[in-house]
C-alpha positions in Angstrom: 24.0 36.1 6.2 22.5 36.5 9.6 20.6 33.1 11.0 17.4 33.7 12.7 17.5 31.6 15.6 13.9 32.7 16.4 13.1 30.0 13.9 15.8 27.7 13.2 16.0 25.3 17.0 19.1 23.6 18.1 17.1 20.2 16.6 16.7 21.5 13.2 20.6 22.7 12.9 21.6 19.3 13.8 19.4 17.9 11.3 20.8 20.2 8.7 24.3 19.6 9.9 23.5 15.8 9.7 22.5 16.2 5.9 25.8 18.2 4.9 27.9 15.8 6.8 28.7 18.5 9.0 30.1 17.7 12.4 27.5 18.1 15.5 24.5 16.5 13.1 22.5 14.2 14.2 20.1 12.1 11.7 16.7 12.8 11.6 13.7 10.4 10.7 13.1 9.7 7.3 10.7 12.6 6.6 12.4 15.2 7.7 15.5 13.9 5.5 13.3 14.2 2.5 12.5 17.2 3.5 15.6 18.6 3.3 16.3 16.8 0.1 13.6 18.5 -1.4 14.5 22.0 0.1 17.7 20.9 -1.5 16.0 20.8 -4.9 13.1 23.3 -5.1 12.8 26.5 -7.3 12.1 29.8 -6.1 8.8 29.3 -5.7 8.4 26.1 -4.0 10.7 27.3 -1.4 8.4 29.9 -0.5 5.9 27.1 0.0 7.9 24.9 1.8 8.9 28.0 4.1 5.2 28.3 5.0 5.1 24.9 6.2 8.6 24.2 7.5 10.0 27.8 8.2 13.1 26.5 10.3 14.5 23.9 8.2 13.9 26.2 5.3 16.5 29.3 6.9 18.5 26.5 8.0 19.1 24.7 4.8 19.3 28.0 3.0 22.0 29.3 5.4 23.7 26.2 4.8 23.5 26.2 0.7 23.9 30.3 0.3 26.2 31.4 3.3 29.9 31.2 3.2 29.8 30.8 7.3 26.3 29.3 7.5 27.3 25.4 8.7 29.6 27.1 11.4 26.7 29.4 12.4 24.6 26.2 12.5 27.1 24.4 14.7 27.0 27.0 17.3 23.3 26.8 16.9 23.1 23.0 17.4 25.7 23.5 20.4 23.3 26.0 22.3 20.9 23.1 24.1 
């Protein structure tokens, strides 16, 4: 899977990390750690919506949940700033 990193910021892979347990996370507020509980969750077609709204954390969490090397791509995401 290749990671936009157009959309997905050195912030938001850290967050993602954070929620995986990942190293290099860092913990977000409160809403955006629902958020990614409810990426976590959605169908299909709440993703899509979710995407509109939150496009970042959306590839992020996907890339995380779908790709075999998508936490380590994260990491050298969160490590670029």
């Amino acid at each position: 899977m290749n990671i936009n990193t157009d959309i997905i910021t050195p912030g938001i892979a850290r967050d993602v990390l954070w929620h995986y347990g990942a190293p290099g996370g860092l913990q977000p507020g409160s809403f955006i750690d629902q958020l990614m509980t409810t990426i976590g969750v959605a169908d299909r077609s709440n993703i899509g919506l979710l995407a509109r709204g939150f496009p970042g954390h959306v590839a992020a969490m996907k890339a995380a949940m779908y790709s075999v090397d998508g936490v380590a791509e994260l990491r050298v995401i969160a490590e670029s700033a």
